[in-house]
Rosetta silent file (secondary structure, phi, psi, omega in degrees, C-alpha in Angstrom):
SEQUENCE: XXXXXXXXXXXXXXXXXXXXXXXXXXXXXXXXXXXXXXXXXXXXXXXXXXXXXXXXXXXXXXXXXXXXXXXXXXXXXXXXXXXXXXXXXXXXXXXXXXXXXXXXXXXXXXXXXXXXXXXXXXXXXXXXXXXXXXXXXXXXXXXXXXXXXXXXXXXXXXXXXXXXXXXXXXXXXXXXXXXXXXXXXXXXXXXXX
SCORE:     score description
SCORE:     0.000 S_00000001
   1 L     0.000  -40.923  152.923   -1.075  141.875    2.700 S_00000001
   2 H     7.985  -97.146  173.590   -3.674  141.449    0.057 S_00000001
   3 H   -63.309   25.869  178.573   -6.162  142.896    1.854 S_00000001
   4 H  -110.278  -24.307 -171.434   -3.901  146.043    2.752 S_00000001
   5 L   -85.730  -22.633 -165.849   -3.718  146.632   -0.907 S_00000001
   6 L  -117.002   -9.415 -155.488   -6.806  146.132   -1.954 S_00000001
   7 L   -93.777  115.302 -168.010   -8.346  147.823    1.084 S_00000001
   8 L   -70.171  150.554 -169.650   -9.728  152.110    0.246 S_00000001
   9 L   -80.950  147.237 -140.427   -7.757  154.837    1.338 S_00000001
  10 L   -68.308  142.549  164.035   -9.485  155.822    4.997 S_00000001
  11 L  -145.643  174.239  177.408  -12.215  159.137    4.382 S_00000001
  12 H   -28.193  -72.157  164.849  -14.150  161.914    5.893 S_00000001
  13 H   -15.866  -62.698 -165.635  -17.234  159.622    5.361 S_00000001
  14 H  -119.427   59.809  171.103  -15.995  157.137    7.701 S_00000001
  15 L   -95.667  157.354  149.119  -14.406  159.584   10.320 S_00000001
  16 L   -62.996   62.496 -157.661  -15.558  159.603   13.906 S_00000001
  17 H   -27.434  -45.080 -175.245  -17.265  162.330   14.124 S_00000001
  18 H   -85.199  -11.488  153.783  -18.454  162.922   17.289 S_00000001
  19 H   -42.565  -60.900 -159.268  -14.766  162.531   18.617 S_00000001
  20 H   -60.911  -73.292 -176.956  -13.935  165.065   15.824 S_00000001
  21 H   -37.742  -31.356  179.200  -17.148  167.381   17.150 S_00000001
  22 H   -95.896   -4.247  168.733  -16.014  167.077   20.985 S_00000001
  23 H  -106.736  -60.588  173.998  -12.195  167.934   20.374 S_00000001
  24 H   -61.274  -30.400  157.093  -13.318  171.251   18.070 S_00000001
  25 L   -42.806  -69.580 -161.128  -16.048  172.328   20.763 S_00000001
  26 H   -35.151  -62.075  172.390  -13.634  171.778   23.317 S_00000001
  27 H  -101.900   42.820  142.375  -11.093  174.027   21.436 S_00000001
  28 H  -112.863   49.230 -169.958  -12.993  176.792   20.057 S_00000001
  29 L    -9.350   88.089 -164.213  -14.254  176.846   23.335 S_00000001
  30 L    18.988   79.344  151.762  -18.183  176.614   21.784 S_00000001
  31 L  -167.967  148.455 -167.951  -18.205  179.130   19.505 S_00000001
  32 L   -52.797  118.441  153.136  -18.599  179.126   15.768 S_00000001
  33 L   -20.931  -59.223  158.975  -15.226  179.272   13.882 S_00000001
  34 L   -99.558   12.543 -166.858  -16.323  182.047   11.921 S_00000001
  35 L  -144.576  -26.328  171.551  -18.878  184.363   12.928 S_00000001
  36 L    52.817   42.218  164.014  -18.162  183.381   16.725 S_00000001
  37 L  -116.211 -167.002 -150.543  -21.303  182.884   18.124 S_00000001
  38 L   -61.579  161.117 -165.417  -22.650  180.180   20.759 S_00000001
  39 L  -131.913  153.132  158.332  -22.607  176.516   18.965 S_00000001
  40 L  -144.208  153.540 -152.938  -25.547  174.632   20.459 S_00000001
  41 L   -75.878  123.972  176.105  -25.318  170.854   20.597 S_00000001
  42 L   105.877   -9.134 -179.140  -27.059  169.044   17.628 S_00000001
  43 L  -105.235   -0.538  166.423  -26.710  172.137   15.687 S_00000001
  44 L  -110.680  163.917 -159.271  -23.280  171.960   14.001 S_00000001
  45 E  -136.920  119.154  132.667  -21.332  171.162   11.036 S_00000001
  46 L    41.242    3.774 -127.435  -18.408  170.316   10.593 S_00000001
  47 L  -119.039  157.172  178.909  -16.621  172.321    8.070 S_00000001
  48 E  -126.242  123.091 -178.021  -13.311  171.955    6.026 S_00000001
  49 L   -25.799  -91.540  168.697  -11.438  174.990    5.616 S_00000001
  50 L   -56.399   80.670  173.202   -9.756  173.859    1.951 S_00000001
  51 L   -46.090  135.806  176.981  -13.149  171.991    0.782 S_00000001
  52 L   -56.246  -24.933  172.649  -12.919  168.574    0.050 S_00000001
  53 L   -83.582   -6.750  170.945  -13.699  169.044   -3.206 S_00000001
  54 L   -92.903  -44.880 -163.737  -10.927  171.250   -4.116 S_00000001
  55 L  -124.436   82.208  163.912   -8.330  169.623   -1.252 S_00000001
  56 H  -123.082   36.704  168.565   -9.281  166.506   -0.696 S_00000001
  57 H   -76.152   23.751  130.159   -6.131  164.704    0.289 S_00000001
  58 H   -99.883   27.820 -168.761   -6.940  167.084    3.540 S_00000001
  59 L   -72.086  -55.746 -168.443  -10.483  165.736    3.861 S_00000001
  60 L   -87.264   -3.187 -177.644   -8.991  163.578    7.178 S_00000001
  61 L   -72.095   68.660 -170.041   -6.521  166.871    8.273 S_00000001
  62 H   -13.108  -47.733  168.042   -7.481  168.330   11.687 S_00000001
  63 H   -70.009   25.138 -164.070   -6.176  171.360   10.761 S_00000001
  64 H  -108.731  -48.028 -174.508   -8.290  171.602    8.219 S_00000001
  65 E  -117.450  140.734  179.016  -11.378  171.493   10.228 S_00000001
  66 L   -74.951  171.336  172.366  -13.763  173.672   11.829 S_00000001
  67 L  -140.419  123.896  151.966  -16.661  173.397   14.120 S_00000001
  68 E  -126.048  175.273  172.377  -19.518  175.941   13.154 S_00000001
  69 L   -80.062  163.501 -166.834  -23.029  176.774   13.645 S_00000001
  70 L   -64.352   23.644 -163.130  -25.779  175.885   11.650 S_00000001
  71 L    51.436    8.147 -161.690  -25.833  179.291    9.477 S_00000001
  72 L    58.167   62.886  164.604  -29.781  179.853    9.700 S_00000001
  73 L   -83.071  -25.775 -155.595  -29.867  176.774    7.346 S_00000001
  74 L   -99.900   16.401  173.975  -33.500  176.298    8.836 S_00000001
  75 L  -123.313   31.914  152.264  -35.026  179.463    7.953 S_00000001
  76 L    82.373  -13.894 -154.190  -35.151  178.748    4.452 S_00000001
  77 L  -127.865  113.777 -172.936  -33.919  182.277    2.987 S_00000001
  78 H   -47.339  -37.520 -171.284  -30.301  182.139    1.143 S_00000001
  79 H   -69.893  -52.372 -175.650  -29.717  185.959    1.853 S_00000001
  80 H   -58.920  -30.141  176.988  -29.835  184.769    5.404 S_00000001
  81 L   -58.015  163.732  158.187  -27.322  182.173    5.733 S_00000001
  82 L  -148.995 -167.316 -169.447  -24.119  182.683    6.961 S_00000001
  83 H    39.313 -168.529  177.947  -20.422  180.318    7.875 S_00000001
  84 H   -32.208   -8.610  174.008  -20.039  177.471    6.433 S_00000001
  85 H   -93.521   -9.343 -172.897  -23.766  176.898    5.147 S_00000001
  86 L  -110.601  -36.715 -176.419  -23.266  180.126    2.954 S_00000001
  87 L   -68.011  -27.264 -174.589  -19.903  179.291    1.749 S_00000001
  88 L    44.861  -92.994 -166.958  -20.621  175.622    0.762 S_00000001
  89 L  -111.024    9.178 -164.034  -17.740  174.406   -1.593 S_00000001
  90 L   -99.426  144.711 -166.945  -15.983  177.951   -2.158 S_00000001
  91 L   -84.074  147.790 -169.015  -11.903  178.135   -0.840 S_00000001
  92 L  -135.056  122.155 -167.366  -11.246  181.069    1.390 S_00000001
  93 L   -85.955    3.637 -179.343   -7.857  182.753    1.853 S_00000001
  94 L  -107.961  132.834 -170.762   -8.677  184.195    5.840 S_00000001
  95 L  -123.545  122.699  142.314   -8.072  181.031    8.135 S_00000001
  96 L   -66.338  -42.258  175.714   -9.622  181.647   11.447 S_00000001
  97 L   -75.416   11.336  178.253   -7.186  179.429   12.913 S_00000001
  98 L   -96.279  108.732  162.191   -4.159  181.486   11.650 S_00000001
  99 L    -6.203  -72.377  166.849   -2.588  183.334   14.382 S_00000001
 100 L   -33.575  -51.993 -150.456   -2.091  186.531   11.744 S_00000001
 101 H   -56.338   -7.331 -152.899   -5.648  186.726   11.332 S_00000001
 102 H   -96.740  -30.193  175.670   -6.626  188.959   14.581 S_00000001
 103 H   -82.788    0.075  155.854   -4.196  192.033   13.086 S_00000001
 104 H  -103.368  -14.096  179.650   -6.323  191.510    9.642 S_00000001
 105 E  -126.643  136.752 -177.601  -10.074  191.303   10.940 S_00000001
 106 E  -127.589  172.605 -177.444  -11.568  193.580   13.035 S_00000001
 107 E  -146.985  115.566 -176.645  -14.792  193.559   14.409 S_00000001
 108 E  -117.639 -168.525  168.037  -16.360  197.034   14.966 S_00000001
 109 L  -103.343   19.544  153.625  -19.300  198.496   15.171 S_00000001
 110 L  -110.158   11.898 -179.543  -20.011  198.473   11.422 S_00000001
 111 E   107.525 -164.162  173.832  -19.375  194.966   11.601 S_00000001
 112 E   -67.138  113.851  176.781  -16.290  192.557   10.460 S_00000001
 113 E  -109.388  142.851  162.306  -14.100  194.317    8.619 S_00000001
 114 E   -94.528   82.986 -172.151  -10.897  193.151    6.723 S_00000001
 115 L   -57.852  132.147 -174.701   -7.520  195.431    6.748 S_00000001
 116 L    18.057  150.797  173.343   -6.324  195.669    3.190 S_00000001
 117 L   112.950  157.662 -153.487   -6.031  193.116    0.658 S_00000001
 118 L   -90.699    0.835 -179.725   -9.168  191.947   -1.467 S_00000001
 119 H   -61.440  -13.644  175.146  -10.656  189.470    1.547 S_00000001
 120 H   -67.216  -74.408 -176.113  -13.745  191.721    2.293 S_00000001
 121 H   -30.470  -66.115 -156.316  -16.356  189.930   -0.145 S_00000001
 122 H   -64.916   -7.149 -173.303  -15.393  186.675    1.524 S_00000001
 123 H   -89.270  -23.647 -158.863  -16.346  187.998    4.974 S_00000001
 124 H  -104.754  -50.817  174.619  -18.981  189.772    3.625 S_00000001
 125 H   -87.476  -25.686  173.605  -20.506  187.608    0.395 S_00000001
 126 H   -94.478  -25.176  162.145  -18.972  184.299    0.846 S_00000001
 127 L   -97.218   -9.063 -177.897  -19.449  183.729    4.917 S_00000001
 128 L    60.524   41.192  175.733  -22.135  186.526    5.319 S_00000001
 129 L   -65.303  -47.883  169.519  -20.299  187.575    8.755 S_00000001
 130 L   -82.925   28.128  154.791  -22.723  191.208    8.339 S_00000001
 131 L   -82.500  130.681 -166.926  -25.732  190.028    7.906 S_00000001
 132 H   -36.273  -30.407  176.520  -28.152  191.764   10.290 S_00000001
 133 H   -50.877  -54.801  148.588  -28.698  189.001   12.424 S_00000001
 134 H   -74.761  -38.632  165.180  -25.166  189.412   13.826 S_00000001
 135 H   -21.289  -65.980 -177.118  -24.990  192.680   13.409 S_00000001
 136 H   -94.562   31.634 -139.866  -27.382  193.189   15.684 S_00000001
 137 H  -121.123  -66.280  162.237  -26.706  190.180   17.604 S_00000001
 138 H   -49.955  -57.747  178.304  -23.065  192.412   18.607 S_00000001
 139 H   -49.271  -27.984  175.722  -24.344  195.710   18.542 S_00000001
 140 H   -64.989  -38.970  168.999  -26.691  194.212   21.484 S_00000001
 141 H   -55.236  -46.344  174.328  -23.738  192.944   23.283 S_00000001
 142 H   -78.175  -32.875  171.934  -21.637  196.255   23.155 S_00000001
 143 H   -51.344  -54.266  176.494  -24.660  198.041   24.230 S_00000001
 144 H   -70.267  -17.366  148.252  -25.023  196.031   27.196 S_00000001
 145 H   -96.731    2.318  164.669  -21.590  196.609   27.906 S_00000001
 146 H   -83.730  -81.373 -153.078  -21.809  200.478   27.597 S_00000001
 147 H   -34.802  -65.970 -162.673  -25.108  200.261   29.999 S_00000001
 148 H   -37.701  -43.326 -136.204  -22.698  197.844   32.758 S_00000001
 149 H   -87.449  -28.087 -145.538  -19.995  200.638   32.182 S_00000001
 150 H   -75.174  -51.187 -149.454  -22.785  203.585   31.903 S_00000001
 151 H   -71.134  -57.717 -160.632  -23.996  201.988   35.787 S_00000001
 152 H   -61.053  -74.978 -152.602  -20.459  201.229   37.332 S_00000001
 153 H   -62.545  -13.039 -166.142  -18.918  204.880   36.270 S_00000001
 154 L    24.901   88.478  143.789  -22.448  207.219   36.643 S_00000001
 155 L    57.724    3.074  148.963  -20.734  209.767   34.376 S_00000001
 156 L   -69.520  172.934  173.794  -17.510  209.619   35.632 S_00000001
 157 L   -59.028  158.026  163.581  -14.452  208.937   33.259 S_00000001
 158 L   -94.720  144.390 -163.717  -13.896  205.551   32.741 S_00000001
 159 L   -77.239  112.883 -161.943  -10.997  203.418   34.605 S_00000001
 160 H   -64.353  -31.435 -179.397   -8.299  202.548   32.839 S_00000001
 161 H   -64.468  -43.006  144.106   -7.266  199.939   35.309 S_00000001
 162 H   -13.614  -99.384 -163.700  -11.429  198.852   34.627 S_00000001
 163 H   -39.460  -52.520 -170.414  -10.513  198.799   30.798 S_00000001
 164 H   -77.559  -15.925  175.942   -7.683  197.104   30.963 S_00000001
 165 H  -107.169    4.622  173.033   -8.753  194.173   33.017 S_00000001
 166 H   -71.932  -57.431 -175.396  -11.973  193.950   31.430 S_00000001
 167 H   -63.861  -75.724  178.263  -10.128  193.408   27.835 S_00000001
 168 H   -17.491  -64.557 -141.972   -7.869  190.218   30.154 S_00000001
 169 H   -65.724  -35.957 -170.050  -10.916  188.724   31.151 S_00000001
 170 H   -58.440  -65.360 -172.419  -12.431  188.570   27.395 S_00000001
 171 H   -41.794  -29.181 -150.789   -8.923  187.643   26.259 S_00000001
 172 H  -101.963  -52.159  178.216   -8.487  185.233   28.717 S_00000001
 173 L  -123.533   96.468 -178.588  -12.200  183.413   28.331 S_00000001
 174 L   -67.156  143.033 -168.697  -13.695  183.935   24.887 S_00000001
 175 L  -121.311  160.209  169.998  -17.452  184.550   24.878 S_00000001
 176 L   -78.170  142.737 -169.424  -19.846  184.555   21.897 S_00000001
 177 L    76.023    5.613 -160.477  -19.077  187.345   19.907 S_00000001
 178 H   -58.784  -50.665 -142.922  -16.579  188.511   22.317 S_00000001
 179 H   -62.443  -21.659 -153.162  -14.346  189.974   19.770 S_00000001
 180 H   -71.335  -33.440 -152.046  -17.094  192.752   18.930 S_00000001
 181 H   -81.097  -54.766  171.188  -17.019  193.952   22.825 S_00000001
 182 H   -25.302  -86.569 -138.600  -12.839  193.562   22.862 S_00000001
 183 H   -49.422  -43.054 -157.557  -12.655  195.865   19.697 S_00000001
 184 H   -53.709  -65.059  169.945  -15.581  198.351   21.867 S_00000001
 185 H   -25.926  -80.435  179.422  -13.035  197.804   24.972 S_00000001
 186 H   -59.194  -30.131  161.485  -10.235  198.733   23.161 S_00000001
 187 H   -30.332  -81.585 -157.030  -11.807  201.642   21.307 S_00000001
 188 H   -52.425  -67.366  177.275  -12.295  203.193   24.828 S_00000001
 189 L   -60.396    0.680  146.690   -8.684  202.635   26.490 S_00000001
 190 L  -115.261   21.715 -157.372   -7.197  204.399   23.718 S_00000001
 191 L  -110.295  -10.725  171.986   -9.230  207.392   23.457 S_00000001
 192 L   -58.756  134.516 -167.622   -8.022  207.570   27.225 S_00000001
 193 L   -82.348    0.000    0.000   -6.044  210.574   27.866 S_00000001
């Protein structure tokens, strides 16, 4: 019993990681916790919601942790980063993994927006969710799903039964970025008359 006593309590440092990396892939079905594009393998971090240095009796707390993308850590220019490589140690009151969160963030085509409440700066200055790279990384995506749409209908109205099973499939299998083409999706099936 000694050595149970004398023995440090268990940390981040000596979690298993790639267990931890291969259960959060799995369920954020590859894509970044916040910004929600593709994860690529060898590329990701980690991240704790509640930062260990503010929380860290939740340093070991699954729910705690994220799987993101690198942020453009490698192209050197701070203004560039975004997720978790731009927030670094600052606590954030929008949980991706909170249920709530899909009737407070929207994702349009002026980007990620935040309904009411003071939460825009963190979307915007602390993860850098609108920085042009995603911007226009979603505006390419809804474009290319107005062309499929532009092709199918040739200038007929669009089908609601179309719209509506289009929005399932997204719902049903998240894609990177998906959320921008939902919101596009959704736009359109309520503008139906």
């Amino acid at each position: 019993m000694a050595y149970a006593r004398d023995a440090e309590d268990p940390t981040y440092k000596d979690a298993p990681k790639t267990a931890l990396r291969d259960a959060l892939w799995a369920e954020q079905h590859g894509l970044c916790a916040y910004c929600e594009g593709p994860l690529k393998a060898g590329r990701t971090r980690i991240e704790h919601w509640a930062p260990q240095s503010e929380a860290p009796e939740r340093q070991l707390d699954y729910r705690n942790l994220l799987l993101c993308c690198d942020g453009n850590a490698g192209c050197g220019r701070a203004e560039l980063f975004h997720c978790d490589v731009r927030k670094g140690n600052t606590a954030l009151t929008l949980n991706p993994t909170d249920e709530r969160i899909e009737h407070r963030v929207t994702f349009g085509r002026t980007g990620v927006q935040v309904l009411g409440g003071d939460a825009q700066a963190e979307v915007d200055d602390v993860l850098g969710l609108n920085v042009e790279s995603l911007l226009a990384r979603r505006r390419e995506l809804v474009q290319g799903l107005q062309r499929q749409m532009s092709l199918r209908f040739k200038g007929r109205p669009t089908s609601k039964v179309w719209l509506e099973r289009a929005i399932a499939r997204l719902e049903a299998t998240p894609r990177p970025f998906g959320r921008s083409q939902l919101a596009y999706l959704r736009d359109r099936l309520r503008r139906l008359p």
